[in-house]
N, C-alpha and C positions, 0 to 999 in steps of 0.2 A: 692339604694344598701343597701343591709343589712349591719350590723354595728355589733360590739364589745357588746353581752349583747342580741342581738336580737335571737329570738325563729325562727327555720325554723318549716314553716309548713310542715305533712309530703305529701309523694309525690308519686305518682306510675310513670314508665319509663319503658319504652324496651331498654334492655340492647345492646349489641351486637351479642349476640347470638339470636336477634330474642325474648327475654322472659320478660315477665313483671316482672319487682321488686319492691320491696317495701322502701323505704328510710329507715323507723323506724326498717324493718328488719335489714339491713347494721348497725344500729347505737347498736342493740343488740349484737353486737362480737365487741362493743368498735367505739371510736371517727371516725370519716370520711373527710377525704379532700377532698374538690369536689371543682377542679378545672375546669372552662369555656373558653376552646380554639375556635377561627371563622369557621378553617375548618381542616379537617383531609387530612395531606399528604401536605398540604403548607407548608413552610422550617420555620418559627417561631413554628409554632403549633408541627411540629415532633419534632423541639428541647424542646419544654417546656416538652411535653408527654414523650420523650425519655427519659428524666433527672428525670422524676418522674420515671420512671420503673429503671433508674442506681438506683436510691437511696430507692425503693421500701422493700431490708430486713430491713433497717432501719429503717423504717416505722412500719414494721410487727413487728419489736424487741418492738417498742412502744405501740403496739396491735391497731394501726391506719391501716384502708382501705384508700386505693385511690379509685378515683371516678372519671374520667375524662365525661362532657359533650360538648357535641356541636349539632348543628341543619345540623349536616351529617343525611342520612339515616341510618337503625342498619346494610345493607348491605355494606355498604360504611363502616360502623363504625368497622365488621366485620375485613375487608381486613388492613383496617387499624391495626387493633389489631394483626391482624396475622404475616403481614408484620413486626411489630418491637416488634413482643416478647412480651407483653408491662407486661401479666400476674396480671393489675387489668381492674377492672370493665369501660366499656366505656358505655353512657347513650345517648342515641338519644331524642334531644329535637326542632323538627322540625316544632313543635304549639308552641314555644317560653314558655311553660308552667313555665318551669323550671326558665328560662330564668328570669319570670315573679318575680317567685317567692325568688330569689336572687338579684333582683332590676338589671339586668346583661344586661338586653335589651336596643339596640340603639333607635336614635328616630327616624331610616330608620328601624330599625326593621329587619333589614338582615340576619347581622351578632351581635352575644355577645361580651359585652366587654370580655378582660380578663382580668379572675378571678380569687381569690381560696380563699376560705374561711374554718378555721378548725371547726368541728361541735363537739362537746363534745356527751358523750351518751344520755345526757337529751334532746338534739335538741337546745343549744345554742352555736353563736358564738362566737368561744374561740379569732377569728382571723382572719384578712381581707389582703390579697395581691393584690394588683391592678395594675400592669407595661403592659403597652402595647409593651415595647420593649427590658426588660431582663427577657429572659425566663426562666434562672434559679432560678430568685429570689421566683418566687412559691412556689419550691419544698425545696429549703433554707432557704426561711422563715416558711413555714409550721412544717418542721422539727423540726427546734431551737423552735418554740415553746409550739412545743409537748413535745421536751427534759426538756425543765423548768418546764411547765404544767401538766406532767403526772408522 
């Protein structure tokens, strides 16, 4: 898993909409949290997502993007995003690419841990949250440390 210090490489994704994006573009409008939920619409993954979209102007006030992935399809990922408002970006990573590239993947390779890591605009990470069973601590930790850091 990427650590405190470490460079993400960048990365292209189909978002939810169906459209390829670019990581390094996201990181140009300021810092990104790209949190790693197993599946969209299971009752842990909507409370962690859910909690990042409550706490989302906060975020903005910071000049921080959310960035939610998972190995949902971008249709699935759609309905998802529609269904709870969520108003940031969701990434479909269904080749584990991403996955790959945040050290996030299981050794069954299914399902991603869960993750979130803060990415600063140079493409390093400011911040590592890893609970597999408080979903809010993501979006609480990510936060607090954008408040000190930024």
């Amino acid at each position: 898993m990427l650590k405190e210090g470490d460079r993400v490489d960048d990365f292209q994704a189909v978002n939810h909409n169906g459209e390829l994006v670019k990581f390094s573009d996201m990181l140009a409008s300021g810092p990104v949290v790209v949190f790693f939920y197993p599946f969209a619409f299971s009752y842990g993954c909507t409370r962690q997502s859910c909690h990042f979209r409550d706490l989302r102007s906060e975020f903005a006030a910071l000049g921080a993007q959310i960035v939610g992935v998972s190995g949902d399809s971008w249709q699935r990922l759609n309905r998802f995003h529609k269904v709870n408002s969520f108003g940031f970006t969701l990434l479909n990573d269904s080749k584990r690419q991403l996955g790959k590239i945040f050290g996030v993947v299981r050794w069954f390779k299914f399902l991603p841990k869960r993750a979130t890591f803060v990415v600063t605009t140079d493409s390093i990470v400011l911040h590592v949250v890893h609970s597999e069973t408080n979903m809010h601590s993501h979006a609480d930790q990510a936060l607090e440390v954008l408040r000190t850091h930024i």
